[in-house]
The first five atom37 places (N, CA, C, CB, O) and aatype in JSON, in Angstrom:
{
  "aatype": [20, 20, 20, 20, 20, 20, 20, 20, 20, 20, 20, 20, 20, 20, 20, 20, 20, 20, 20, 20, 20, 20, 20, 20, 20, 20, 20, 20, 20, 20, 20, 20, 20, 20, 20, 20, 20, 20, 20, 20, 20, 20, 20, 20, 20, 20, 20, 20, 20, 20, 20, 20, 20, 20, 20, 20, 20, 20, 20, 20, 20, 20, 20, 20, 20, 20, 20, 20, 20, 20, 20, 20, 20, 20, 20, 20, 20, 20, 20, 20, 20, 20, 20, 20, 20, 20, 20, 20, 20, 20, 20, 20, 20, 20, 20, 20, 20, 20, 20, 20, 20, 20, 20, 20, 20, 20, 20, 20, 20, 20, 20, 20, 20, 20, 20, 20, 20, 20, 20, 20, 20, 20, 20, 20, 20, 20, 20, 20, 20, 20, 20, 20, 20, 20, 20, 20, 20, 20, 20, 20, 20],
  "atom_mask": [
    [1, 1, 1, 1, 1],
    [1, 1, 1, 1, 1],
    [1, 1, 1, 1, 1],
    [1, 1, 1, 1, 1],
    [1, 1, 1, 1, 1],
    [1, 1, 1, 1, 1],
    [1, 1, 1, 1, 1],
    [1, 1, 1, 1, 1],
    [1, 1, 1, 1, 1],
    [1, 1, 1, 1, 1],
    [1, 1, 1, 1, 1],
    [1, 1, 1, 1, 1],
    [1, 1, 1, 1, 1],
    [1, 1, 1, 1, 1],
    [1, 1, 1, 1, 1],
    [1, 1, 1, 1, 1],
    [1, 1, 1, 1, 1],
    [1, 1, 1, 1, 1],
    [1, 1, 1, 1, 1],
    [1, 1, 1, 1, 1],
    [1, 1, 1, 1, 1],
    [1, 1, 1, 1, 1],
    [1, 1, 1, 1, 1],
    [1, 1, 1, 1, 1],
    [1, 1, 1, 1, 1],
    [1, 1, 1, 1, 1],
    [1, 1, 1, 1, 1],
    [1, 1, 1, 1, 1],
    [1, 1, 1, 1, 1],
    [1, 1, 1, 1, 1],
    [1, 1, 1, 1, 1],
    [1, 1, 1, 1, 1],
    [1, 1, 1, 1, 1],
    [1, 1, 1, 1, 1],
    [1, 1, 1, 1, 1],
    [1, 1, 1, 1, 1],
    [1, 1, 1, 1, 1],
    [1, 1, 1, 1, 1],
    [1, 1, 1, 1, 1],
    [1, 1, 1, 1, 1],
    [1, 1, 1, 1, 1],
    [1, 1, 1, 1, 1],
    [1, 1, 1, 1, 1],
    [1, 1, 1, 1, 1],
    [1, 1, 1, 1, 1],
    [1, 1, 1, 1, 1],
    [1, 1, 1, 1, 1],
    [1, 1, 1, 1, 1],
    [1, 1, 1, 1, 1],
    [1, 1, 1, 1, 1],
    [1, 1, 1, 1, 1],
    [1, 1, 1, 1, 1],
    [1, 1, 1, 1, 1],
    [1, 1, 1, 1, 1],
    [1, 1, 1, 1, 1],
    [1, 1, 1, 1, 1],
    [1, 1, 1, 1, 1],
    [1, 1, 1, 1, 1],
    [1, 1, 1, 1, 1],
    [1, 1, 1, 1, 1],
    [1, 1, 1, 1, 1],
    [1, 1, 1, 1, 1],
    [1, 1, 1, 1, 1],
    [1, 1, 1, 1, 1],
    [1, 1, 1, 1, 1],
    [1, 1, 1, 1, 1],
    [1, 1, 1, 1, 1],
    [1, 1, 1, 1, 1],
    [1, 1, 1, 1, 1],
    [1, 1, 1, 1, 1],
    [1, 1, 1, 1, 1],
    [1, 1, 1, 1, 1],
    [1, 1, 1, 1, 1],
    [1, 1, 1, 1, 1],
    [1, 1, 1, 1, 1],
    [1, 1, 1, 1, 1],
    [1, 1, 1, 1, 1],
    [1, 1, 1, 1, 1],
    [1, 1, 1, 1, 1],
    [1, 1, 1, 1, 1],
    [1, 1, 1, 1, 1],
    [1, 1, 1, 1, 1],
    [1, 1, 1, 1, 1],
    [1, 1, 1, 1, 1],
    [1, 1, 1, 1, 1],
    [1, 1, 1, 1, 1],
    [1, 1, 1, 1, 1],
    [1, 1, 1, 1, 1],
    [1, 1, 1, 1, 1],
    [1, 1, 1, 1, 1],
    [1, 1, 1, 1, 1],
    [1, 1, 1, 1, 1],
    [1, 1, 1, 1, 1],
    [1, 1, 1, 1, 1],
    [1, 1, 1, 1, 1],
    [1, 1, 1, 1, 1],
    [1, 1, 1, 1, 1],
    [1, 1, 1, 1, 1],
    [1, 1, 1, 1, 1],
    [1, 1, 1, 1, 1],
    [1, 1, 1, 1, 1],
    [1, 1, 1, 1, 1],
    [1, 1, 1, 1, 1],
    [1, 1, 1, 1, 1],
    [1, 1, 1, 1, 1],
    [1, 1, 1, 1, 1],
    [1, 1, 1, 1, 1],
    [1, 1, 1, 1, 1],
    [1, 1, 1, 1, 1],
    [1, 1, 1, 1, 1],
    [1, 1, 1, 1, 1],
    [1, 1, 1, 1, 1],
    [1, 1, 1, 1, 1],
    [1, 1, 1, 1, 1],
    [1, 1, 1, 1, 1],
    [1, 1, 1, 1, 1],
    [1, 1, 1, 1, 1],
    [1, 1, 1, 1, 1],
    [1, 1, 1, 1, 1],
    [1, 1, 1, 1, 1],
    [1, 1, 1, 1, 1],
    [1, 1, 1, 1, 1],
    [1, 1, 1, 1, 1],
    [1, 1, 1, 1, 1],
    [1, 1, 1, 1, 1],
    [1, 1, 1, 1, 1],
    [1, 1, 1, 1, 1],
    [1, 1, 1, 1, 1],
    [1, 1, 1, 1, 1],
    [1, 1, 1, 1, 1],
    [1, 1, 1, 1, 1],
    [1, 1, 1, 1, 1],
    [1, 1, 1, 1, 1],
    [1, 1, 1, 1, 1],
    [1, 1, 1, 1, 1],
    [1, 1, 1, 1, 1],
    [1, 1, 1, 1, 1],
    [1, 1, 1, 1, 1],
    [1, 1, 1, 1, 1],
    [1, 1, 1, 1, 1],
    [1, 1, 1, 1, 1]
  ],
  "atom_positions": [
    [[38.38, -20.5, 7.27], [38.07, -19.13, 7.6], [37.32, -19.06, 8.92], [37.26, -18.47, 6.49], [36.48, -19.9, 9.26]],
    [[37.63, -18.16, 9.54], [36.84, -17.65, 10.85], [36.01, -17.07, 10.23], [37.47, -16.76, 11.95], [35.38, -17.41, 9.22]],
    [[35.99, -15.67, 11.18], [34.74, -14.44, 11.1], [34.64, -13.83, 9.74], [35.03, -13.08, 12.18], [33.64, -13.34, 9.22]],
    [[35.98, -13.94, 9.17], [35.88, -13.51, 8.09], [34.86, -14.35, 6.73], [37.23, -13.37, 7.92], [34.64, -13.97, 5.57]],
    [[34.53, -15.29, 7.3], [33.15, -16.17, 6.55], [32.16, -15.82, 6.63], [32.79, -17.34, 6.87], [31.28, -16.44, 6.03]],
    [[31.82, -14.58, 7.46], [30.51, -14.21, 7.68], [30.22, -13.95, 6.52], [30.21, -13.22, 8.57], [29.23, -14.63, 6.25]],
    [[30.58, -13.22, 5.51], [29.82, -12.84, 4.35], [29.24, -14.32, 3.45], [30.9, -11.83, 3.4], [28.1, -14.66, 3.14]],
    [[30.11, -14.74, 3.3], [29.88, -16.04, 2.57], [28.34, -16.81, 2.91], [31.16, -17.06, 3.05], [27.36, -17.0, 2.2]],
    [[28.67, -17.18, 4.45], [27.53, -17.78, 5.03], [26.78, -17.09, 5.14], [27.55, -18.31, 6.01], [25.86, -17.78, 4.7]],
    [[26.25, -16.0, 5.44], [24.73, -14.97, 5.12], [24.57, -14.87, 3.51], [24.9, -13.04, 5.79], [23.45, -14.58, 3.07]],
    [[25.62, -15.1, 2.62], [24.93, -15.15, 0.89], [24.32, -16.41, 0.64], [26.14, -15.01, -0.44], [23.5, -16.7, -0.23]],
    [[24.91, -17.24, 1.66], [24.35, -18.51, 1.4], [22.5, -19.29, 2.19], [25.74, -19.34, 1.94], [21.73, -20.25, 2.06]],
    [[22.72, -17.9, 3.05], [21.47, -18.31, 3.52], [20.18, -17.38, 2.67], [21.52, -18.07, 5.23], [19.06, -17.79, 2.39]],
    [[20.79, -15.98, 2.38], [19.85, -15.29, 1.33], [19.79, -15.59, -0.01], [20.06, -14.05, 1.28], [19.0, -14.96, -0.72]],
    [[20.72, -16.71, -0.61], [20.66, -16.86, -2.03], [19.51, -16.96, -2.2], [21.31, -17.84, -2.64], [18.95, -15.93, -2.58]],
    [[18.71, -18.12, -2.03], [17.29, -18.4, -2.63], [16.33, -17.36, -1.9], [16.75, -20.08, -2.35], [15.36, -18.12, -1.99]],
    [[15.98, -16.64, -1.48], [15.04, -16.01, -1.18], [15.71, -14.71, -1.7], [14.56, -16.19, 0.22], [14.91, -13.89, -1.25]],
    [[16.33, -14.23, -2.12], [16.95, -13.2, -2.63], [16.7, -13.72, -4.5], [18.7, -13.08, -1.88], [16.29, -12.93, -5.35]],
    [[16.99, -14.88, -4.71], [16.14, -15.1, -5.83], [14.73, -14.88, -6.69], [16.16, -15.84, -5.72], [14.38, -14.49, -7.8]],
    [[14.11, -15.41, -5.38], [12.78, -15.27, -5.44], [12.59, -13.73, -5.85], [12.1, -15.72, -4.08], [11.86, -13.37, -6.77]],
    [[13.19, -13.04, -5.21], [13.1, -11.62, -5.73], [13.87, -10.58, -6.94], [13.32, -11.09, -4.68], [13.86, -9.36, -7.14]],
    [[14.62, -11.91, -7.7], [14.87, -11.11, -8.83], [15.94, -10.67, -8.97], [14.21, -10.21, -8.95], [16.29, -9.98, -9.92]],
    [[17.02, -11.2, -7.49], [18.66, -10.48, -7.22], [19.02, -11.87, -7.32], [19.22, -9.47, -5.53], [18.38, -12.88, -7.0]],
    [[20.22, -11.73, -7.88], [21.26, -12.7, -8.3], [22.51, -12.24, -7.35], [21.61, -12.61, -10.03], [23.12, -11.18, -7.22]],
    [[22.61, -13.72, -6.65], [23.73, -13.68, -5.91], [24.95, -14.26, -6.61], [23.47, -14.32, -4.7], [24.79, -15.11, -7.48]],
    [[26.26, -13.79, -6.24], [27.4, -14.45, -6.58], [28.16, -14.7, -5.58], [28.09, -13.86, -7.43], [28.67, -13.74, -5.01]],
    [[28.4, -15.91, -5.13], [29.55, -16.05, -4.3], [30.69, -16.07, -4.81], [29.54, -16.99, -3.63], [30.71, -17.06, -5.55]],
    [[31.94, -15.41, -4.85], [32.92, -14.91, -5.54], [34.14, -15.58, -4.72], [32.86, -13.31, -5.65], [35.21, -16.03, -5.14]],
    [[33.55, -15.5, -3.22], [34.53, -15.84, -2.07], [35.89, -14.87, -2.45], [34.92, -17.69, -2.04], [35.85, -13.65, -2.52]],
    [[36.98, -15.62, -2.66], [38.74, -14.56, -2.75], [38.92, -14.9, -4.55], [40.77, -15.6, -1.38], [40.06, -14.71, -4.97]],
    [[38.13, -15.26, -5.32], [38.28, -15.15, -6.6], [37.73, -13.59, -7.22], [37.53, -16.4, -7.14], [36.72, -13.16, -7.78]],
    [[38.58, -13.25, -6.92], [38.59, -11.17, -7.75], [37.82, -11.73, -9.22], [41.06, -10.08, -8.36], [36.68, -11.37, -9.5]],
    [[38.64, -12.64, -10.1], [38.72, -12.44, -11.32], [37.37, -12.81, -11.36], [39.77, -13.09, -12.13], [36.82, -11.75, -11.67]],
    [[36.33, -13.82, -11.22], [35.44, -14.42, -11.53], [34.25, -13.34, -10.66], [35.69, -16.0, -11.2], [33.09, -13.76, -10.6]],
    [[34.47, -12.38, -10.19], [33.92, -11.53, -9.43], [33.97, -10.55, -10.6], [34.58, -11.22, -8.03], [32.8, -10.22, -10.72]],
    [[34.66, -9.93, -11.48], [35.01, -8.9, -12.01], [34.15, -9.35, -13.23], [36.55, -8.57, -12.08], [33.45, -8.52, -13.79]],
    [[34.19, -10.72, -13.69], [34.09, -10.84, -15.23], [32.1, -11.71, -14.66], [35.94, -12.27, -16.32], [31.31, -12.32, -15.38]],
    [[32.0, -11.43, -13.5], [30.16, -10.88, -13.39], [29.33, -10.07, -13.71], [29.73, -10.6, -12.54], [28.15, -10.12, -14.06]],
    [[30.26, -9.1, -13.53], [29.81, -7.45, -13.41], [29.78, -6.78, -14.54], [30.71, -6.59, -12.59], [30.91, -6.63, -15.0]],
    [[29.03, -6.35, -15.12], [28.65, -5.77, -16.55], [28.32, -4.19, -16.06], [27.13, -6.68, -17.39], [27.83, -3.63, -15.08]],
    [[28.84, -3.84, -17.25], [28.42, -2.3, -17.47], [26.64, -1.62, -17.23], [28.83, -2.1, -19.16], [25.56, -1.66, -17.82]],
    [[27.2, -1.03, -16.03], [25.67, -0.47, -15.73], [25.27, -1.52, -14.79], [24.52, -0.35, -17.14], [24.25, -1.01, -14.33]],
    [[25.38, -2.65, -14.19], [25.16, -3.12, -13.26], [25.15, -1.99, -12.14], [25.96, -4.13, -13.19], [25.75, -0.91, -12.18]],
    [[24.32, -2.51, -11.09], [24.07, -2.14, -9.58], [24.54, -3.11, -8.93], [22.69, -1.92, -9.11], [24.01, -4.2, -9.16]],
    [[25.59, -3.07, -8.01], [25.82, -4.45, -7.39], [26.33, -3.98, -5.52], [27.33, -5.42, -8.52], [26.55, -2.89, -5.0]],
    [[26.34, -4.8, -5.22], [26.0, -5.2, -3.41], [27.2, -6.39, -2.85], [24.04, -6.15, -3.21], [27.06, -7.61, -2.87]],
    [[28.4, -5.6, -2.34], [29.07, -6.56, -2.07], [29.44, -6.45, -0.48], [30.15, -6.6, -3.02], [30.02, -5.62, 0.22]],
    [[28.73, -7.85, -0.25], [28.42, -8.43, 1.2], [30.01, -8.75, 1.82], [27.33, -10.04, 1.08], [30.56, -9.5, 1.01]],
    [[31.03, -8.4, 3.11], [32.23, -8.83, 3.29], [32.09, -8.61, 4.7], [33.36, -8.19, 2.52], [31.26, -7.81, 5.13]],
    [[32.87, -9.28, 5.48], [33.44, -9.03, 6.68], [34.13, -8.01, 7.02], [34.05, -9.82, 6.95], [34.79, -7.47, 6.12]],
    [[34.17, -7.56, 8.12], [35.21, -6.06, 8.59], [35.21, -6.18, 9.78], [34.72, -4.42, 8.28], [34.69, -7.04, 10.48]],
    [[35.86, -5.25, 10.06], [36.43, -5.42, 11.57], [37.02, -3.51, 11.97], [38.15, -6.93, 11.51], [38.0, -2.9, 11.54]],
    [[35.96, -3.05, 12.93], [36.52, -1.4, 13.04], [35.74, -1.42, 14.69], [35.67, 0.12, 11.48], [35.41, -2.5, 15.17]],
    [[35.51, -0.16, 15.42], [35.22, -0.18, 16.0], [33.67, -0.64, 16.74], [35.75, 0.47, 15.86], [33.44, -0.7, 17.94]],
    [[32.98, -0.86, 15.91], [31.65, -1.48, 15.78], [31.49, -2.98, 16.63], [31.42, -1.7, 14.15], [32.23, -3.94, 16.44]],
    [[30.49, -2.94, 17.49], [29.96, -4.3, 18.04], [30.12, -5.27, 17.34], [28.72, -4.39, 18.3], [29.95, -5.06, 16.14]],
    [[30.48, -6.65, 17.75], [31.07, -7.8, 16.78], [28.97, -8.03, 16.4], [32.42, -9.64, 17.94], [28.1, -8.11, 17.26]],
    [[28.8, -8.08, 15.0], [27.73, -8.78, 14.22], [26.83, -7.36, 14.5], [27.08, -10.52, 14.87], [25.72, -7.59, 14.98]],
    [[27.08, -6.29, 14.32], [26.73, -4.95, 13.28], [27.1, -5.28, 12.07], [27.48, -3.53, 13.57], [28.11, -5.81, 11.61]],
    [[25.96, -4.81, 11.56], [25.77, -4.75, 10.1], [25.84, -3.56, 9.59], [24.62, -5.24, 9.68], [24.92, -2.93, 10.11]],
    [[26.41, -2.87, 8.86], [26.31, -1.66, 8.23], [26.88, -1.45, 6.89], [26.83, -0.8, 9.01], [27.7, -2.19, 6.35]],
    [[26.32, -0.25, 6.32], [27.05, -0.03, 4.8], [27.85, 1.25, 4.9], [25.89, 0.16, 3.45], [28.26, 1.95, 5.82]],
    [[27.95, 1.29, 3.05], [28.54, 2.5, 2.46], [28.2, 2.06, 1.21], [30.11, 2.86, 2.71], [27.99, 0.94, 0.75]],
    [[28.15, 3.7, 0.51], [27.85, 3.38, -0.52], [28.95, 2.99, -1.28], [27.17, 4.19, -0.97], [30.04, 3.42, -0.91]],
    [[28.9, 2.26, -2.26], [30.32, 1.99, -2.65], [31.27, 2.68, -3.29], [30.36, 1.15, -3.25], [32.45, 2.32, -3.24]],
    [[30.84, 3.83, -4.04], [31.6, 5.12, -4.3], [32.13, 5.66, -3.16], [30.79, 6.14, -4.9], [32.77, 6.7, -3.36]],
    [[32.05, 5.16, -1.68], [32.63, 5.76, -0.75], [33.64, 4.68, -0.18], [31.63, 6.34, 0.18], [34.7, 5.03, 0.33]],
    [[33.21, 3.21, -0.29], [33.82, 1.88, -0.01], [34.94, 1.76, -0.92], [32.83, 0.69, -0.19], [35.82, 0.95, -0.59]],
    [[35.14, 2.61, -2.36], [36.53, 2.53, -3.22], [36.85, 3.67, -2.6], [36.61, 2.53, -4.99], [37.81, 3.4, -1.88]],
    [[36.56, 4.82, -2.46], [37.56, 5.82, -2.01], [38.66, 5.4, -1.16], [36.93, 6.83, -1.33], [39.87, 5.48, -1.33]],
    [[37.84, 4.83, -0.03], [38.59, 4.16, 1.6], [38.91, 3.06, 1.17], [37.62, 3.88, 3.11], [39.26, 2.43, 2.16]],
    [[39.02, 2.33, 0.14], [39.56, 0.81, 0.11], [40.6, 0.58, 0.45], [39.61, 0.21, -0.94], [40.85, -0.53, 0.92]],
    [[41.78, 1.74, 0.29], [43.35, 1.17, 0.44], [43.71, 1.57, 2.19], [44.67, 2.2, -0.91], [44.88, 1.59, 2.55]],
    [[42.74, 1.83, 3.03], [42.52, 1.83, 4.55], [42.38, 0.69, 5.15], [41.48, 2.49, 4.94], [42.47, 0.73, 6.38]],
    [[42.12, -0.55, 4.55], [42.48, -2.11, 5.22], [41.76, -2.2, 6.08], [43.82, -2.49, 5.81], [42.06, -2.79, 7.12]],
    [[40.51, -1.56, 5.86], [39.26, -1.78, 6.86], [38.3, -2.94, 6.19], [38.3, -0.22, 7.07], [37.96, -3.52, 7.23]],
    [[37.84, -3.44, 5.45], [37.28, -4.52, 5.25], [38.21, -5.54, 4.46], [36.07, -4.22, 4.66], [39.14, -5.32, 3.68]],
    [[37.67, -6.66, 4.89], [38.55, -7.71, 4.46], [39.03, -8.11, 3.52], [38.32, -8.44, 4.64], [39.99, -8.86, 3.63]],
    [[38.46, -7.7, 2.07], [38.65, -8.37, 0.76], [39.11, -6.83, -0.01], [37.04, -9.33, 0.08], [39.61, -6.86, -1.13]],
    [[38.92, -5.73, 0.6], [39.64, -4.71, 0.2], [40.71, -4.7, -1.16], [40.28, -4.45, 1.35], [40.39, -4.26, -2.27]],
    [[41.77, -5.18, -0.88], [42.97, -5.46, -1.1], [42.69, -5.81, -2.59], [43.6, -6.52, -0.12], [43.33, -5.28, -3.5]],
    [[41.73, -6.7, -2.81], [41.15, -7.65, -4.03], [40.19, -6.98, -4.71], [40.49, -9.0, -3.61], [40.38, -5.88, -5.24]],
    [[38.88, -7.73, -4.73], [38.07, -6.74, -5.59], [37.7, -5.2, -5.56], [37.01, -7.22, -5.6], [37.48, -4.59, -6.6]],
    [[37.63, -4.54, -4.23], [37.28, -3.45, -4.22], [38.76, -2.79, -5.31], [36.98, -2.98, -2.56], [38.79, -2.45, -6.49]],
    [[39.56, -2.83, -4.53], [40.92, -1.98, -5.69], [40.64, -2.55, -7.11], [42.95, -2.51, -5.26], [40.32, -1.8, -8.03]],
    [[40.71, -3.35, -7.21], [40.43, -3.74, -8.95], [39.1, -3.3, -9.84], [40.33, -5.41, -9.08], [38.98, -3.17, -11.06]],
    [[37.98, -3.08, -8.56], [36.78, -2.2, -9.39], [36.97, -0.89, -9.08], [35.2, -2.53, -9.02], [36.07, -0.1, -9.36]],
    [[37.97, -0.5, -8.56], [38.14, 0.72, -8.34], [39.39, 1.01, -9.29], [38.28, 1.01, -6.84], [39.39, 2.12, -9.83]],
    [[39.94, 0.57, -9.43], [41.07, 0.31, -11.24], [40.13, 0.34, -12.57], [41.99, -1.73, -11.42], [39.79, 1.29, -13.26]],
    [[39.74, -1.47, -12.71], [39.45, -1.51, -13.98], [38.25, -1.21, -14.19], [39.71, -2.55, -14.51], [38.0, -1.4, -15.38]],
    [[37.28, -0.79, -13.57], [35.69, -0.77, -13.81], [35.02, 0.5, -13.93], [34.97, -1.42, -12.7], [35.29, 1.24, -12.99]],
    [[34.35, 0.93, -14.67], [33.38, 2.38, -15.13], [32.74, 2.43, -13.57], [31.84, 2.14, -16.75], [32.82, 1.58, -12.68]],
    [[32.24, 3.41, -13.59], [31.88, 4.0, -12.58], [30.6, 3.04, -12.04], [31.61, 5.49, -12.95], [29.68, 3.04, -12.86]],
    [[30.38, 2.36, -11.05], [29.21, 1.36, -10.67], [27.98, 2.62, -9.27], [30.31, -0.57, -9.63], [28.1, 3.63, -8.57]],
    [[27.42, 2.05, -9.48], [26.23, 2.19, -8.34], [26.27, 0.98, -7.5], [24.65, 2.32, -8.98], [26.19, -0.18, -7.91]],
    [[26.4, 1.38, -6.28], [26.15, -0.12, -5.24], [26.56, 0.31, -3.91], [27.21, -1.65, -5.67], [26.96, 1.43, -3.59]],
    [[26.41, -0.8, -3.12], [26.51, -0.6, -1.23], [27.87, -2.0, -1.41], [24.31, -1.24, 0.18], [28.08, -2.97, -2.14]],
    [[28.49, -1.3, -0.26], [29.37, -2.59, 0.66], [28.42, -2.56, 1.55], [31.06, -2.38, 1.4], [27.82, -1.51, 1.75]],
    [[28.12, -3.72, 2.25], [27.22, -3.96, 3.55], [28.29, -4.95, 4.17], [25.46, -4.69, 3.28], [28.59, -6.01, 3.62]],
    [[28.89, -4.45, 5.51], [29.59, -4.78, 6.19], [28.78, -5.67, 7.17], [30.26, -3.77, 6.56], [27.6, -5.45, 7.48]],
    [[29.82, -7.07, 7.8], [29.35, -7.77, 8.62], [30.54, -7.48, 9.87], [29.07, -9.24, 8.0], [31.66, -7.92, 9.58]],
    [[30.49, -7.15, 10.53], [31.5, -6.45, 12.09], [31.88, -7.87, 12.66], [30.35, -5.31, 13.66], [31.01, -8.52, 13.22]],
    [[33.16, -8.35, 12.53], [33.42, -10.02, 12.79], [34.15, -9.58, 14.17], [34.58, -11.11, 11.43], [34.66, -8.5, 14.48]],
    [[34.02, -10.76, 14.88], [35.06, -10.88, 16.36], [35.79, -11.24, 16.18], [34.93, -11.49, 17.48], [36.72, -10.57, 16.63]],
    [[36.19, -12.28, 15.58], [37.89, -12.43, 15.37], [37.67, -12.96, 13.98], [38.93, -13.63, 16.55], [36.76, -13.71, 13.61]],
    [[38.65, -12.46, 13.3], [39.62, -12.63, 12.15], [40.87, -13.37, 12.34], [40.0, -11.37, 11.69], [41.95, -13.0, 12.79]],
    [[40.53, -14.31, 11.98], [42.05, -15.43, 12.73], [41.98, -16.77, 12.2], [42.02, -15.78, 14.68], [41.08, -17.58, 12.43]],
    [[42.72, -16.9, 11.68], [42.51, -18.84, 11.38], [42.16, -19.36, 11.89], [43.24, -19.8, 11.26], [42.5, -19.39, 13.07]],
    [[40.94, -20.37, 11.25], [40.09, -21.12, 12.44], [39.28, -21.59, 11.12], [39.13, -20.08, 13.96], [39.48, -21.34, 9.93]],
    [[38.3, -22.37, 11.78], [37.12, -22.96, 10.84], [35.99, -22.86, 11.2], [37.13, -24.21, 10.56], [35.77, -23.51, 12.23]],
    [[34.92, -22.16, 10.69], [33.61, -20.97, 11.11], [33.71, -20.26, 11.81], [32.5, -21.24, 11.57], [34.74, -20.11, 12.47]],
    [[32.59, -19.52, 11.94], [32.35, -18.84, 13.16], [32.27, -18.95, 14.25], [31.76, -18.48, 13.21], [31.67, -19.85, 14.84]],
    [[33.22, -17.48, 15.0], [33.03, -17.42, 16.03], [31.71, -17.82, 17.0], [33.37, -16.48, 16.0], [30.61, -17.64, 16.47]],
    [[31.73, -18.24, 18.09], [30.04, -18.08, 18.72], [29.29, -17.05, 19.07], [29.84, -18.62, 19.83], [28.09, -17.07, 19.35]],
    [[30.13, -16.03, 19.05], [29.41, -14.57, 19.39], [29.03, -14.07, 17.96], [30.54, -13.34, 20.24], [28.33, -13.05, 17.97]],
    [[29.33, -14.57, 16.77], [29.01, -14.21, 15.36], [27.85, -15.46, 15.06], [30.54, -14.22, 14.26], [26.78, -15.1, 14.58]],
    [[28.02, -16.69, 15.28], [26.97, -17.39, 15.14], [25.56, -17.46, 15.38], [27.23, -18.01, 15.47], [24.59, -17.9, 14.76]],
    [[25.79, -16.67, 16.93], [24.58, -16.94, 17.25], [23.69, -15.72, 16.86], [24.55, -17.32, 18.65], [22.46, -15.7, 16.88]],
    [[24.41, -14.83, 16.56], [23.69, -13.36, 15.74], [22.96, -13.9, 14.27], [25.18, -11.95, 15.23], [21.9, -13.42, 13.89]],
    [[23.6, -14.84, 13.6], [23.58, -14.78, 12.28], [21.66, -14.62, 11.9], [24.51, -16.31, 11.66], [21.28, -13.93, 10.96]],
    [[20.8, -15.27, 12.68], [19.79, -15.05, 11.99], [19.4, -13.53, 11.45], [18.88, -15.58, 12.73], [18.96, -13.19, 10.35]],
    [[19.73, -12.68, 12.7], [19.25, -11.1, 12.81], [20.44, -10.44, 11.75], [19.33, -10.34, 14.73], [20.38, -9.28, 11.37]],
    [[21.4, -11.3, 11.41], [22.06, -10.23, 10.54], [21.61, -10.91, 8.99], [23.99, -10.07, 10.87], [21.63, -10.2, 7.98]],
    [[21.33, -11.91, 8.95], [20.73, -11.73, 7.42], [19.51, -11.37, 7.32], [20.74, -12.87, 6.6], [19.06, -11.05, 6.22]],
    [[18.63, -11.37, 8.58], [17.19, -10.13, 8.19], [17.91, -9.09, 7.86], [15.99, -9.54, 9.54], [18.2, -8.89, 6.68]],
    [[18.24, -8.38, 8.72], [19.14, -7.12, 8.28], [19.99, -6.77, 6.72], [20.25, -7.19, 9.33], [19.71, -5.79, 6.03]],
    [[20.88, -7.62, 6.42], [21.35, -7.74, 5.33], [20.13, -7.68, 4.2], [22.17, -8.92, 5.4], [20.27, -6.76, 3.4]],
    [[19.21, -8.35, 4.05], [18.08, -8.24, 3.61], [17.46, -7.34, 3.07], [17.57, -8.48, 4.2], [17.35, -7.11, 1.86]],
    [[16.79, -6.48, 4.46], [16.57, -5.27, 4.14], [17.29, -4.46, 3.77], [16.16, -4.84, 4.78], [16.57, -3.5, 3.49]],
    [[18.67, -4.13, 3.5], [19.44, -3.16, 3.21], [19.23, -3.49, 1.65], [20.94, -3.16, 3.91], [18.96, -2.6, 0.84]],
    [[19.35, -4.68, 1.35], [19.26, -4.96, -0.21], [17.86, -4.83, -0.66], [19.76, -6.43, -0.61], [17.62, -4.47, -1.81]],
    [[16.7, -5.17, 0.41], [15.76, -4.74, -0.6], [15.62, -3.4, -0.56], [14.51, -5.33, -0.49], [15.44, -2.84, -1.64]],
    [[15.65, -2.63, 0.6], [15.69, -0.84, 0.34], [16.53, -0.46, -0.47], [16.05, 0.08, 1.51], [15.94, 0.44, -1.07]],
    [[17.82, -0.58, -1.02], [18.61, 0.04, -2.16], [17.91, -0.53, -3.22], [20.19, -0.24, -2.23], [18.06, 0.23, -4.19]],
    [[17.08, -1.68, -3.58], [16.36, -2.04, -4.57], [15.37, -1.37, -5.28], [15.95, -2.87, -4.26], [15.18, -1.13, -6.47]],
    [[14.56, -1.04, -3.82], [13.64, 0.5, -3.97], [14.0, 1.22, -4.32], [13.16, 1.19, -3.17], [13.63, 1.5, -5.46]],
    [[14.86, 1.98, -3.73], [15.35, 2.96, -4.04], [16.19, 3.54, -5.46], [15.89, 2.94, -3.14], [16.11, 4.7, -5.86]],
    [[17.12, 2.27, -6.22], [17.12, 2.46, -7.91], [16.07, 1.77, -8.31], [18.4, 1.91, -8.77], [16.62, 1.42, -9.35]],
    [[14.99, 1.25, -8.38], [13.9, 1.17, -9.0], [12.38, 2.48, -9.29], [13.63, 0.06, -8.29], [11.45, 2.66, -10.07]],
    [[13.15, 3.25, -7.77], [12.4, 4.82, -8.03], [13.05, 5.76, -8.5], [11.92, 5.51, -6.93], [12.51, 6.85, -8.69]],
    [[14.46, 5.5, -8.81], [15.55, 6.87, -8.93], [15.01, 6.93, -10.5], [17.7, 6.59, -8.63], [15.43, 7.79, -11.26]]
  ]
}
């Protein structure tokens, strides 16, 4: 994988400190099924992916994910196709963010690009905070 690894490699650098705080990461990678049979009823969940739209390569941004299934069959983020349509099929209604990673190229290759690499520290602060503010935020709702 190219750019499209960005998600992977920022779960892998927030797993343990995202622990420490009580969030459970899953790396699911292109396994839908083992992604699906995580997710329990009434879960809140946060799914970290690569995309590619008009956005600076290594912007970070979300949606909430009631808005990330609406637009799923728009082939704007990468794993679209897979889990988002299938929790947008088989799954009760969830609470959660897509938090997009803005890749430079999407292309066969093996890691990251260098214009995505060398961002990566500032996008898993970032990534970070997006997860601990939605944390706040259903912990006050």
């Amino acid at each position: 994988m190219g750019d499209d690894a960005a998600a992977i490699i920022a779960a892998e650098e927030l797993v343990e400190e995202l622990a420490e705080e009580g969030i459970q990461v899953i790396i699911g990678e292109t396994d839908t099924a083992y992604c699906l049979d995580c997710i329990n009823e009434g879960d809140s969940i946060i799914i970290l992916d690569a995309a590619v739209s008009e956005r600076p390569c290594g912007t970070v941004w979300q949606l909430p994910l009631s808005s990330a299934l609406n637009q799923c069959d728009q082939n704007q983020f990468q794993h679209d196709a897979d889990l988002l349509s299938m929790l947008k099929i088989k799954r009760p209604p969830l609470t959660g963010l897509l938090i997009c990673i803005e890749a430079a190229d999407i292309s066969q290759g093996w890691g990251l690009s260098e214009a995505l690499k060398s961002q990566l520290p500032m996008i898993c602060k970032q990534i970070k905070k997006i997860i601990m503010e939605f944390r706040g935020d259903i912990n006050h709702a």
